[in-house]
Backbone bond lengths (Angstrom), bond angles and torsions (degrees), N, CA, C in turn:
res aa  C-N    CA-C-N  psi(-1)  N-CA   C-N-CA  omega(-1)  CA-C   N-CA-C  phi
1 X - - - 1.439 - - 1.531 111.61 -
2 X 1.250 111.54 -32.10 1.619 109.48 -171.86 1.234 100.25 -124.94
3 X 1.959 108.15 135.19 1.408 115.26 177.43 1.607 104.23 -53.89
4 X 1.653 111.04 -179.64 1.516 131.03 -168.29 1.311 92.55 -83.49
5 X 1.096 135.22 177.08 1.553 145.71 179.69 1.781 90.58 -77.48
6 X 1.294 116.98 -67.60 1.368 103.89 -173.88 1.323 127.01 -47.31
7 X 1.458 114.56 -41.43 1.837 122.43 178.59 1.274 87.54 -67.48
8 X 1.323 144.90 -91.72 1.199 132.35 -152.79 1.824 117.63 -51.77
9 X 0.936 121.55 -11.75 1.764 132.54 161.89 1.728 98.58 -63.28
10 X 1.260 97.33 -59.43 1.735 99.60 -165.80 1.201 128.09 -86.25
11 X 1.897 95.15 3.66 1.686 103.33 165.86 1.821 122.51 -96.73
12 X 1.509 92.18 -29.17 1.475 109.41 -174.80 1.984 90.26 -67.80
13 X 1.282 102.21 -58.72 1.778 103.90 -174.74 1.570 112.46 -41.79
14 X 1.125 114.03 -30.13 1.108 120.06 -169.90 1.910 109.33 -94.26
15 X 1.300 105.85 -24.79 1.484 113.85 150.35 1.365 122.87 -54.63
16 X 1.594 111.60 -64.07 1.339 116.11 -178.68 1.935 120.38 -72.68
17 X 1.026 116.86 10.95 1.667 130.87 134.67 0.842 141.73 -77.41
18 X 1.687 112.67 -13.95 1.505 118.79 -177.31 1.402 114.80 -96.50
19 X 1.312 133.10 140.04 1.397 137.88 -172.05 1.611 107.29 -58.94
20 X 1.298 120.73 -35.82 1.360 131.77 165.19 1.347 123.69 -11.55
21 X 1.907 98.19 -56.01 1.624 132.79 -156.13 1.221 88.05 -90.08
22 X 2.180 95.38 122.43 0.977 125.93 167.30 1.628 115.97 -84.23
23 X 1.117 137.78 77.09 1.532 168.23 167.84 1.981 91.07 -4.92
24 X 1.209 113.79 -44.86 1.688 122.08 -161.20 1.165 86.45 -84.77
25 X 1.489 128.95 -84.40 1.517 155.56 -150.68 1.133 95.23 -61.00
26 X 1.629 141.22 -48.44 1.761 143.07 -112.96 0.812 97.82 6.50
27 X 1.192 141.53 87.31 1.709 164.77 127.36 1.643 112.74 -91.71
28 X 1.206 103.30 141.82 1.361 121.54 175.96 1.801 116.46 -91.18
29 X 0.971 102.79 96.66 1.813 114.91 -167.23 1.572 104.85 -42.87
30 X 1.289 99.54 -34.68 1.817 123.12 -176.07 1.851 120.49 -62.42
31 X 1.566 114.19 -48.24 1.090 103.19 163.73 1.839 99.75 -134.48
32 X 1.186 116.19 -3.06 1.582 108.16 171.29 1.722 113.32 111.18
33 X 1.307 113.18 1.59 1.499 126.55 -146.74 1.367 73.37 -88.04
34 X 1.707 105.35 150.05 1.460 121.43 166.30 1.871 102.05 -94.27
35 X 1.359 116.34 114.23 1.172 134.90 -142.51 2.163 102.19 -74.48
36 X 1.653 76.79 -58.74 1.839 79.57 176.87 1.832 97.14 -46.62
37 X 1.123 172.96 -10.07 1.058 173.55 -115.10 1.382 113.43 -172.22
38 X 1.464 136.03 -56.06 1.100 115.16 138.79 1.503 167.70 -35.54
39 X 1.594 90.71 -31.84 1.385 111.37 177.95 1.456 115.72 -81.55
40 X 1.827 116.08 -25.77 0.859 111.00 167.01 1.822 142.08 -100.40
41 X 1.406 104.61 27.44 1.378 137.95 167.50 1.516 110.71 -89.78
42 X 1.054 107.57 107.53 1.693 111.60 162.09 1.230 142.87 6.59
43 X 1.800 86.21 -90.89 1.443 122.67 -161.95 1.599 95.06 -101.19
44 X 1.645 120.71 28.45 1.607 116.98 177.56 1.508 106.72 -113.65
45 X 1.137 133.83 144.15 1.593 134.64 -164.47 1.500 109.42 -128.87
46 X 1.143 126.81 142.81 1.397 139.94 172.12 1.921 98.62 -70.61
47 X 1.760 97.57 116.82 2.181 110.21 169.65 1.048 97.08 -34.21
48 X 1.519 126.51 -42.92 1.903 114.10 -147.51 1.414 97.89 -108.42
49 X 1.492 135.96 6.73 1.620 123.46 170.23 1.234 117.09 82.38
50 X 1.285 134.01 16.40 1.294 169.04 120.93 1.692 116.80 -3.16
51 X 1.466 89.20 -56.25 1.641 99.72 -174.83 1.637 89.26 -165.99
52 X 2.149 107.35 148.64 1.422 102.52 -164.09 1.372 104.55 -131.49
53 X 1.076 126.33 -138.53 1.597 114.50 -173.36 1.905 97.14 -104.15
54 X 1.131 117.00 136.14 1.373 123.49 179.81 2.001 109.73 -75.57
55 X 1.760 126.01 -15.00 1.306 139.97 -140.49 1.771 87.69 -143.51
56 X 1.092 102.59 133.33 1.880 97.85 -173.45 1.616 104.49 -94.43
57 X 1.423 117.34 18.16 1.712 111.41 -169.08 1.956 90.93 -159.92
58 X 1.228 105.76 137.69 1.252 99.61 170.69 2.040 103.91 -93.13
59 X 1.748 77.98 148.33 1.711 82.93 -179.34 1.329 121.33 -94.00
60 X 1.223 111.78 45.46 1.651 126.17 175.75 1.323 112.74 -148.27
61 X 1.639 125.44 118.10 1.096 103.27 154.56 1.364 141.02 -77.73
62 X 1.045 126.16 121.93 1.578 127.55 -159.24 1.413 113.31 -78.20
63 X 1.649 114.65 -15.04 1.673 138.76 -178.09 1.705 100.46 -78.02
64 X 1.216 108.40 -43.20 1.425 117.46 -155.93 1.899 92.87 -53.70
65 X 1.612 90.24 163.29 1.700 94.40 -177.72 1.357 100.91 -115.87
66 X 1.597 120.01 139.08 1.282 124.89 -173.42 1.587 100.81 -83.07
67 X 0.943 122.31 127.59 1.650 104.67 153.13 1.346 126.60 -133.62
68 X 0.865 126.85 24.02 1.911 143.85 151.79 1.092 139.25 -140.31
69 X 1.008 122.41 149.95 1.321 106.12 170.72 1.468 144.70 -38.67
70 X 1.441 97.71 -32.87 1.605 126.16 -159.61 1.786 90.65 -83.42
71 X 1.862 130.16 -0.37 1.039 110.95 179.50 1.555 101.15 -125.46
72 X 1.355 138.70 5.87 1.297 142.35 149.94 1.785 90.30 -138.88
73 X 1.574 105.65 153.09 1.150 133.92 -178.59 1.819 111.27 -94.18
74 X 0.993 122.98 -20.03 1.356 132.65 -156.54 1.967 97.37 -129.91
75 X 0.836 136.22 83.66 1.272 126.00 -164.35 1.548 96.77 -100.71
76 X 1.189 116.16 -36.61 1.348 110.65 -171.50 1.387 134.38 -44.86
77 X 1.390 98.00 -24.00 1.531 124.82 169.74 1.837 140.97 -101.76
78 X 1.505 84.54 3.21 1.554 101.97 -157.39 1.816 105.52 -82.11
79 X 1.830 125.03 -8.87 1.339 93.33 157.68 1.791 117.16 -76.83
80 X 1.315 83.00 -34.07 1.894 98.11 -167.97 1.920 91.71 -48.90
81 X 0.961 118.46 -48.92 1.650 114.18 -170.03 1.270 103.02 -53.22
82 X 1.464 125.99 -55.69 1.873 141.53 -140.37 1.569 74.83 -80.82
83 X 1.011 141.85 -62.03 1.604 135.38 -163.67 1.545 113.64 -53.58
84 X 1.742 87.28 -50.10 1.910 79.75 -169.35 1.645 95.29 -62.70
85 X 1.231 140.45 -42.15 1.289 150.90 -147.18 1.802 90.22 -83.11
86 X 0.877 118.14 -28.39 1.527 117.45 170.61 1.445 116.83 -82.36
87 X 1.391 124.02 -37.04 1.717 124.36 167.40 1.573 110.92 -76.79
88 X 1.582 102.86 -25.50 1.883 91.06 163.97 1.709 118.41 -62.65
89 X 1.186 118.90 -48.72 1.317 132.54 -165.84 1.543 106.14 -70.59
90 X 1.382 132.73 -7.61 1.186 147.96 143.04 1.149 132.89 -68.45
């Protein structure tokens, strides 16, 4: 699930060169992703092709339907997540 310490070093670096990178936020101007957090996820890819998924399948289905608690812990947040996780995969 999570890049190596080195890939994720040489993805974020490669964030913080890009005009994209919001310097205050570390946000990505491009799709909004908070980058230290992105970069170190796998199966997450840079909009502009920059940097790609290190894992050839993501390990979540993002389709799947939650329906208890007992299958995400945090529900309060779980459409807002499935969406952003759906405009990444786009």
């Amino acid at each position: 699930m999570f890049a190596s310490k080195e890939e994720y070093h040489r993805r974020y670096d490669i964030c913080k060169s890009c005009g994209h990178f919001d310097y205050i936020l570390k946000r990505c101007t491009a799709c909004g992703c908070f980058m230290p957090f992105k970069a170190k996820v796998s199966w997450m890819k840079c909009p502009h092709g920059f940097w790609d998924v290190v894992e050839t399948a993501c390990p979540i289905d993002i389709n799947e339907n939650i329906e208890g608690p007992e299958d995400l812990q945090d529900l309060e947040n779980v459409e807002r997540i499935k969406q952003h996780f759906k405009n990444l995969k786009t």
